[in-house]
KOLDREN-532123 format. One line per field, with one value per residue (C-alpha): x, y, z; residue number from 1. Coordinates in Angstrom, 1 decimal, m for minus. Example, Ala and Ser with C-alpha at 12.3 -4.5 7.8 and 13.67 -1.06 7.14 Angstrom:
REM residues 2
px = (12.3 13.7) $
py = (m4.5 m1.1) $
pz = (7.8 7.1) $
i = (1 2) $
***
This chain:
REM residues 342
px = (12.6 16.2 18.9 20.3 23.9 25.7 23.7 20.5 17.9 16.2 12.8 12.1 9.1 5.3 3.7 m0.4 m0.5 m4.3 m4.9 m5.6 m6.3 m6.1 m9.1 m11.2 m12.2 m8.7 m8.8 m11.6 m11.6 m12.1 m9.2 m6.5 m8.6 m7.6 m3.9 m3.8 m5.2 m2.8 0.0 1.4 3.4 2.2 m0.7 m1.1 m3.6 m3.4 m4.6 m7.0 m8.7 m12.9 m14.0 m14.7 m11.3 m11.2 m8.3 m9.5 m8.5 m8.3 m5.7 m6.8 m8.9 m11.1 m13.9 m15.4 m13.0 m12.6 m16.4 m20.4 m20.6 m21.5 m24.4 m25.8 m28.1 m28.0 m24.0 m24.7 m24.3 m20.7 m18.7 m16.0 m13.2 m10.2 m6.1 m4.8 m0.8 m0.9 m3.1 m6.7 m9.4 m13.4 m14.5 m15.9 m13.3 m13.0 m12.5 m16.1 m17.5 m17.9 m17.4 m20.9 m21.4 m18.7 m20.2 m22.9 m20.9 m19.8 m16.7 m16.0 m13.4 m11.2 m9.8 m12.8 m11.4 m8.8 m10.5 m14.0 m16.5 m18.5 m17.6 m18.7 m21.4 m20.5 m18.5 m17.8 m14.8 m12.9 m11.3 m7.7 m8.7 m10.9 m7.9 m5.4 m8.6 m8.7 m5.2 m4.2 m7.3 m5.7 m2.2 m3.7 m5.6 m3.0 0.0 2.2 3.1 1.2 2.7 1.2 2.4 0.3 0.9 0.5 m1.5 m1.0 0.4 1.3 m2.5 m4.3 m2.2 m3.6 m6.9 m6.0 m6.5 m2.8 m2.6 0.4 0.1 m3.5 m1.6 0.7 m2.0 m3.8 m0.6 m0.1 m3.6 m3.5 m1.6 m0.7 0.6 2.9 4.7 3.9 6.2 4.9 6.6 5.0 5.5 4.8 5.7 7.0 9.8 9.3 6.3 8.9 11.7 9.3 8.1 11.6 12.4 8.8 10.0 13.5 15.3 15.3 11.7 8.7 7.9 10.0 9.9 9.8 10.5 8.3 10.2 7.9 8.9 12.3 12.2 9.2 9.4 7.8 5.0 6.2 9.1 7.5 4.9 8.0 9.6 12.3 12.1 14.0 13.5 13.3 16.2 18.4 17.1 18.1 21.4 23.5 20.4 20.6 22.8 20.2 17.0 19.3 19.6 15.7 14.3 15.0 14.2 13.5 10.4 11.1 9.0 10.5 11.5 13.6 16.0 17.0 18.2 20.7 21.4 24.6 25.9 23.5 20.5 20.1 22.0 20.8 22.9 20.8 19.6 23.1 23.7 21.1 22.1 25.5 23.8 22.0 18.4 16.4 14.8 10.8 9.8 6.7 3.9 4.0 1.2 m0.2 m1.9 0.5 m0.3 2.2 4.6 7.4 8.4 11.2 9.2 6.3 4.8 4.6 2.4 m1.2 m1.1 m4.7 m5.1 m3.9 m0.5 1.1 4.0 5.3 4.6 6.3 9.4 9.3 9.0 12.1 14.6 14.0 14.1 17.6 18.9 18.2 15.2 14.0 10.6 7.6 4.3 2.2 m1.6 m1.6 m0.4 m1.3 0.7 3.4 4.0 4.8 7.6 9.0 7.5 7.3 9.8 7.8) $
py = (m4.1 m4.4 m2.3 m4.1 m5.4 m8.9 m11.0 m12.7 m12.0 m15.0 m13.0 m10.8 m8.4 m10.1 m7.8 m8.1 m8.1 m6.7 m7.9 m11.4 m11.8 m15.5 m15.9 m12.8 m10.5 m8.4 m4.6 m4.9 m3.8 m7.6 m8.7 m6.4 m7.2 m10.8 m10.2 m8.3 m11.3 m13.3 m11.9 m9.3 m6.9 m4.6 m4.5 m3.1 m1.1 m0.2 3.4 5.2 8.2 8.7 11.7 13.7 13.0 10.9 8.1 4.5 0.8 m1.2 m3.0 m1.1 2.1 m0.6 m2.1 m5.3 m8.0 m6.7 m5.5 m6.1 m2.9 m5.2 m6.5 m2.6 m1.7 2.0 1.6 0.3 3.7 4.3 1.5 2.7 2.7 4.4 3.7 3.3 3.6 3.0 0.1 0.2 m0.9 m1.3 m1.1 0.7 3.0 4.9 8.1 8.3 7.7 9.4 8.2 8.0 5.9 3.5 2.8 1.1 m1.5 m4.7 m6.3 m9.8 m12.0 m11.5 m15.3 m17.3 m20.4 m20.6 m18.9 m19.1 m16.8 m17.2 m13.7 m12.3 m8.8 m8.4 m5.4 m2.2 m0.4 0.9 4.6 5.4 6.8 4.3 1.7 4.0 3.7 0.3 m0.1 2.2 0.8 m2.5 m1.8 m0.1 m3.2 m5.4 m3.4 m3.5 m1.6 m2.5 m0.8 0.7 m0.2 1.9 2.0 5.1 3.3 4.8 8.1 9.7 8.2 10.1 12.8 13.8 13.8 16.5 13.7 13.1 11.8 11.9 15.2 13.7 10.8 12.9 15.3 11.8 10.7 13.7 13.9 10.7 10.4 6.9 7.5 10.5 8.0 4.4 2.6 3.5 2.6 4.4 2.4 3.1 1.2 4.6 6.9 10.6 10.9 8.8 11.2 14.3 12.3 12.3 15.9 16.1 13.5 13.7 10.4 9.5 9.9 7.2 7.2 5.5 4.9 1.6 1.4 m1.4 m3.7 m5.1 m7.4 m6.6 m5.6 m3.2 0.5 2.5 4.5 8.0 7.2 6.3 9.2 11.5 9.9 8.1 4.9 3.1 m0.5 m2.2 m4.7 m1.3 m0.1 m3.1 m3.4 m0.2 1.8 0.7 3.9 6.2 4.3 4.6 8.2 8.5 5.5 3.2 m0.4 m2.1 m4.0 m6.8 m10.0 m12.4 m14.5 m12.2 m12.4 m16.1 m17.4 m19.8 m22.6 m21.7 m23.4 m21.4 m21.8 m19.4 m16.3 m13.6 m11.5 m8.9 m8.9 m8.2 m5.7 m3.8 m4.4 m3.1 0.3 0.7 m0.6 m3.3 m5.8 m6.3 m8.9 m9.7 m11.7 m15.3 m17.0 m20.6 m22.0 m24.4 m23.1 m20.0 m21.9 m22.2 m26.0 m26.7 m25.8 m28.0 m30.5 m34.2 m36.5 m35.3 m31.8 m29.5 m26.1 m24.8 m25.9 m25.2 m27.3 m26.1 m22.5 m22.5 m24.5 m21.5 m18.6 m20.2 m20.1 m16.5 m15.6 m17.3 m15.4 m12.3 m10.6 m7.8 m7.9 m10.1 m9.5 m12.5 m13.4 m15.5 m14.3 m16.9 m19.4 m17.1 m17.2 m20.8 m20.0 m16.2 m16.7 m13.3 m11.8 m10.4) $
pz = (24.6 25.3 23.7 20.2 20.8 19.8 22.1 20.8 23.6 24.5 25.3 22.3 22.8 22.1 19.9 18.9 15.9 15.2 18.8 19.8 15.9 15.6 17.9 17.1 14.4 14.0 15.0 17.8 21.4 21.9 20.0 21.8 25.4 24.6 23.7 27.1 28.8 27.3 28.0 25.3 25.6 23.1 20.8 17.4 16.1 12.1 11.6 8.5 8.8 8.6 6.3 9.4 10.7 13.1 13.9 13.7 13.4 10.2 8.8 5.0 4.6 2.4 4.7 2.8 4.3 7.9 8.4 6.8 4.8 1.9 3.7 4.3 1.6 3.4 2.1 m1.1 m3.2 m1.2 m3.4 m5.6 m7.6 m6.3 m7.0 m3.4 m3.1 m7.3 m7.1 m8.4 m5.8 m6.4 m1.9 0.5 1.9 5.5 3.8 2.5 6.0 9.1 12.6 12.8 9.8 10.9 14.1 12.9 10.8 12.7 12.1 10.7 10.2 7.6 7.0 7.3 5.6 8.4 11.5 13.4 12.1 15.6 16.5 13.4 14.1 17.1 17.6 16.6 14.8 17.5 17.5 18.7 21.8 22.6 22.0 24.4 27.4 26.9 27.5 30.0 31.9 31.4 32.5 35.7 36.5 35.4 37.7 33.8 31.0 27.8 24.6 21.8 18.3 16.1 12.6 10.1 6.5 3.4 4.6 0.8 0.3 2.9 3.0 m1.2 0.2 3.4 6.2 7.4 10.2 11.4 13.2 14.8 15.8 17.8 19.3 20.5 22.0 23.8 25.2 26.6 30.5 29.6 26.5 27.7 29.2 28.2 25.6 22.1 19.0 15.5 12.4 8.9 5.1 3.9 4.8 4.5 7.1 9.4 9.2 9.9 13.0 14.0 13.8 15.9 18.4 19.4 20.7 24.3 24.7 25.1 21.7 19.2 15.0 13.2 9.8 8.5 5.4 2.5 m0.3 m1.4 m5.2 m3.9 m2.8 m0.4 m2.0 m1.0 m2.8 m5.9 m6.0 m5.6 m8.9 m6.9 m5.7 m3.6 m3.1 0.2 m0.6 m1.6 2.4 4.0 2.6 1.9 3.0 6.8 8.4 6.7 8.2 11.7 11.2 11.7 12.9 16.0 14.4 11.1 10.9 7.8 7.6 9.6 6.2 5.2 7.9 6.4 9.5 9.8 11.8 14.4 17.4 20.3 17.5 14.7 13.3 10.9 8.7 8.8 11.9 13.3 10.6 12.1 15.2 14.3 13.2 16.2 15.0 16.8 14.6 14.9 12.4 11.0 11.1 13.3 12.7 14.2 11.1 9.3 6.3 7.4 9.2 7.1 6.2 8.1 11.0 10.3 12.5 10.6 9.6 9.4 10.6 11.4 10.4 13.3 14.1 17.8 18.3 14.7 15.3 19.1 16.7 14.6 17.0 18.9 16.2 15.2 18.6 19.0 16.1 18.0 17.1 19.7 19.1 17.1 16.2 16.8 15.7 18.7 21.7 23.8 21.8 21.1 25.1 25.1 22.5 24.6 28.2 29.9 32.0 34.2) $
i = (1 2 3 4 5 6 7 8 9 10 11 12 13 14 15 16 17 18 19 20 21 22 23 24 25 26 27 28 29 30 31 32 33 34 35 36 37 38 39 40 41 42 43 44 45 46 47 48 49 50 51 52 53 54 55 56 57 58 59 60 61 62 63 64 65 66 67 68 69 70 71 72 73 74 75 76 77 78 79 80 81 82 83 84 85 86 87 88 89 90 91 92 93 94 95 96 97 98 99 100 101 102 103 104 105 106 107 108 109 110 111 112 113 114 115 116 117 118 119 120 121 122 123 124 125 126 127 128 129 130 131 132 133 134 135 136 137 138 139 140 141 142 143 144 145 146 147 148 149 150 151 152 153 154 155 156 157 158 159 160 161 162 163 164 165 166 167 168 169 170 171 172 173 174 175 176 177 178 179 180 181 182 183 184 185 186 187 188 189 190 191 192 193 194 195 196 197 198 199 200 201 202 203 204 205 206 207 208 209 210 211 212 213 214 215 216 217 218 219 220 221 222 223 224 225 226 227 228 229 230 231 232 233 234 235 236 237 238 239 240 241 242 243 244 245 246 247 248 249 250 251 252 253 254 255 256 257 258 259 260 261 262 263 264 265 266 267 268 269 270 271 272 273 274 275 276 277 278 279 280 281 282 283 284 285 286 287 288 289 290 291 292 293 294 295 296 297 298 299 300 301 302 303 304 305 306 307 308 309 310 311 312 313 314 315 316 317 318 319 320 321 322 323 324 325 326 327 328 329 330 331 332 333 334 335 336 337 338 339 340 341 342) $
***
């Protein structure tokens, strides 16, 4: 990505988000094969930990809308009841599986209602290192760079139950020749296991931190399990030269920005207040189903499902306000919006 300054790049970074996860079952060595193919720059793999400790991909550490546990009778005894980042949640969870016992679920889709289930059972759960092989393999055969994006869930969570992972994360990193040197970028909802990746990663390196923005009148957990919370609307506002001082880019969704129209397309407050501080903006999630397109963006008249021309709309007026990166369900139609530059 390029360095933040006052210009809006016309080409912000194409990020996977869960792979190609528009068009396959998200968080599959199929779904991030298919972003590759179609052009991203980066994929994104969520991380949770198994009981026996090993890193792999699912966007929650609960398994029912992303896999078949609750078809596995053999599984049947492993639902639960647990409070997840304060939140109570009856599921099957990662933690109370081994690698082993992983393998043998098959993953699903988790928006059925919007996308095709013809994928569903087919493959497997992938593991970090499996994800790194597929892409360095990738970018070998490919002759480019294909970043990682590989975000830490519930870290306060998994940390209580003595499977942090931020220090496996980093050992994986470093065992990997790609990913000593390919662009990765390690994001995470919370703060505190952020700033002790800085002091573990110093800047200047291939490795940089993305502090991920939810809903404004919320608070990252670590800061509510340590009694004081800070919202997300307090870090994005007066909190932004903290976040700088150990993170290289806010992630907020991309409605938060509340872009604007201005005379070379949009502006964003708060993208250039970022920029201002030295942080890149990577915003969050495009999608190409009209039912998350926002209005203004919409195509008329009767509109399917699936909604191209209103997405690429969508994707090009954020990308005019000057955000450095995206992360896309759809890579393929997210390149019709941000063509490559290479």
């Amino acid at each position: 990505m390029p360095p933040p300054d006052a210009t809006a790049p016309s080409r912000p970074w194409v990020i996977a988000h869960r792979g190609a996860s528009a068009l396959r079952p998200e968080h599959t060595l199929a779904a991030y094969a298919l972003a590759i193919e179609h052009g991203a720059d980066a994929i994104e793999p969520d991380l949770v930990m198994t009981r026996d400790g090993v890193l792999v991909a699912r966007h929650e550490n609960a398994l029912s809308d992303s896999t078949d546990v609750a078809s596995r009778p053999e599984f049947a005894a492993r639902r639960t009841r647990k409070q997840v980042d304060g939140v109570w949640v009856e599921d099957w969870f990662t933690e109370d599986f081994t690698l082993a016992e992983l393998k043998t679920l098959r993953a699903i889709e988790r928006l059925p209602a919007l996308r095709s289930t013809a994928w569903d059972g087919r493959f497997e759960v992938p593991t970090f290192d499996e994800i790194v092989a597929l892409v360095a393999a990738e970018s070998s055969r490919r002759g480019r760079d294909i970043g990682l994006v590989p975000e830490i869930k519930h870290p306060t969570y998994f940390a209580g139950l003595g499977l942090a992972m931020e220090q496996p994360l980093l050992d994986a990193l470093a065992a990997h020749e790609y990913t000593r040197r390919a662009p990765v970028i390690i994001q995470s909802f919370e703060t505190a296991n952020l700033r002790w990746l800085r002091a573990k990663l110093p800047r200047g390196g291939n490795v940089r931190l993305l502090q991920l923005i939810g809903a404004p009148d919320t608070a990252p957990f670590d800061t509510v399990h340590a009694g004081a919370p800070r919202t997300y609307g307090q870090l994005v506002t007066e909190g932004l030269p903290g976040i700088a001082g150990y993170a290289d880019a806010i992630g907020p969704h991309y409605r938060m920005l509340q872009i604007k129209p201005h005379a070379d397309g949009y502006r964003s407050a708060l993208v250039d207040a970022a920029h201002a501080q030295g942080l890149q903006v990577i915003a969050y999630t495009f999608r190409p189903e009209n039912i998350f397109i926002e209005p203004a963006f919409r195509s008329e008249g009767e509109v399917p499902a699936r909604d191209e021309d209103g997405s690429t709309r969508e994707l090009r007026a954020y990308a005019s306000a000057g955000v450095d990166a995206v992360f896309v369900d759809d890579p393929a139609a997210a390149r019709i919006a941000v063509p490559a530059t290479q």
